[in-house]
C-alpha positions in Angstrom: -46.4 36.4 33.1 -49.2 36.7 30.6 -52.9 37.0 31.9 -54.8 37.4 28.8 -56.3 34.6 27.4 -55.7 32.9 23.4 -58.5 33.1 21.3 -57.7 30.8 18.9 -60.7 32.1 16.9 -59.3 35.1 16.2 -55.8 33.5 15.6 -57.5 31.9 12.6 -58.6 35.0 11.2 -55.2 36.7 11.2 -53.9 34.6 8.2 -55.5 32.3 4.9 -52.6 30.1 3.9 -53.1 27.0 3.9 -50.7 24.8 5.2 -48.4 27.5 6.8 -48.6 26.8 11.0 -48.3 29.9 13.0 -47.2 29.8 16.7 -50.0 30.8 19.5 -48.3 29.7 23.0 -45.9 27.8 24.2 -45.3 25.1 27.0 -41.5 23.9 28.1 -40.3 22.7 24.6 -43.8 22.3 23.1 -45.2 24.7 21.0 -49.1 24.9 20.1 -49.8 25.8 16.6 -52.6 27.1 14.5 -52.8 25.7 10.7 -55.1 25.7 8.0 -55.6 22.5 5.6 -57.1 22.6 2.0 -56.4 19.5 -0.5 -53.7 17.1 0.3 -49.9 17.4 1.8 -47.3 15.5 1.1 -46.0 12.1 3.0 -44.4 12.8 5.7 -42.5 11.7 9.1 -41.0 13.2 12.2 -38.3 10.6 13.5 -38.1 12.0 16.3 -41.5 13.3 17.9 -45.1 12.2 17.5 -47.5 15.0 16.3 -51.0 15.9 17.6 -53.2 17.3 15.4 -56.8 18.4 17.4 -59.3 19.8 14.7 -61.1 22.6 15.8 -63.4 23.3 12.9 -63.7 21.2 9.6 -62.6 17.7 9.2 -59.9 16.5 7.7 -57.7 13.1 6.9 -54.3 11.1 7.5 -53.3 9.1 5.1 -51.1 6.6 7.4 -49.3 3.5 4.9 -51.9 1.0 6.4 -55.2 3.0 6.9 -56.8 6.4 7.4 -57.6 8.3 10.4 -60.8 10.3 9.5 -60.8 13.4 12.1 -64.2 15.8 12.8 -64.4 18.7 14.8 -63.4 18.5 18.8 -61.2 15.3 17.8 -57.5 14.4 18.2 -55.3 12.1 17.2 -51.3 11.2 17.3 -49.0 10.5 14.8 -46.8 8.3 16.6 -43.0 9.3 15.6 -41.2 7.8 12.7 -44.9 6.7 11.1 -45.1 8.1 7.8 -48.8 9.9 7.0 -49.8 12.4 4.6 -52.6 14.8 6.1 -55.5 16.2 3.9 -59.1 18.2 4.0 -61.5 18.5 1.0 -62.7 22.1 2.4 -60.7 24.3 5.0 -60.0 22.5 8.2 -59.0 24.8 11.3 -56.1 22.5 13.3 -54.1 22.7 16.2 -51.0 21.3 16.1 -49.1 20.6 19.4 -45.5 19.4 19.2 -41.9 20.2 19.9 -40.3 23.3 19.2 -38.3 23.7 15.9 -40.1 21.0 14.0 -40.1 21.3 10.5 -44.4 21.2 9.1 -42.7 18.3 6.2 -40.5 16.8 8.5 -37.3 15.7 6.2 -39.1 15.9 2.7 -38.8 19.7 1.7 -40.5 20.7 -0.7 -43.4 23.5 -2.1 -45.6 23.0 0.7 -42.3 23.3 3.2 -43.4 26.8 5.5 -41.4 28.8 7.6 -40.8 27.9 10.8 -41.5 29.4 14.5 -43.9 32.3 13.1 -46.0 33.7 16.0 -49.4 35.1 15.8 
């Protein structure tokens, strides 16, 4: 069993990509992810899992098809599964992701901004 702590802090400052979640800890089939945002993604869903995004430093955006959900630090919010949104920050945006293991950052729709998946930090 681990007894040290995660400093998600310092997670941050092991990488700059943006868009590119990295792995810190995980719980049953969860995993809890560390991502920076710059500009806009691409629309998105995950038909199978909702998504929590909980921004840690920065704001940021979702785009959902009828609204926006406008995010500052120490907030959360859930994508509900199957809902199509397209996230976005105009400067850096420090975010933890929380969702199930193996879940692919542009769900079905490939592409540049597609990152690898299950990289720990």
């Amino acid at each position: 069993m681990q007894t040290s702590t995660i400093n998600l802090a310092e997670k941050f400052g092991k990488f700059t990509e943006h868009w590119s979640p990295r792995v810190v800890a995980e719980m049953n089939d969860y995993q809890f992810k560390v991502v920076k945002f710059k500009g806009d993604f691409v629309w998105h869903d995950h038909k199978d899992t909702d998504e929590v995004f909980l921004v840690v430093k920065g704001s940021m955006g979702i785009e959902l098809r009828d609204g926006m959900v406008h995010l500052s630090e120490g907030e959360m919010y859930v994508v509900p599964k199957g809902v199509e949104h397209k996230p976005f920050a105009e400067s850096e945006c420090h975010v933890l992701l929380i969702e199930p293991r193996g879940i692919v950052n542009t769900g079905d729709e490939g592409g540049e901004l597609k990152a690898e998946n299950d990289i720990w930090i």
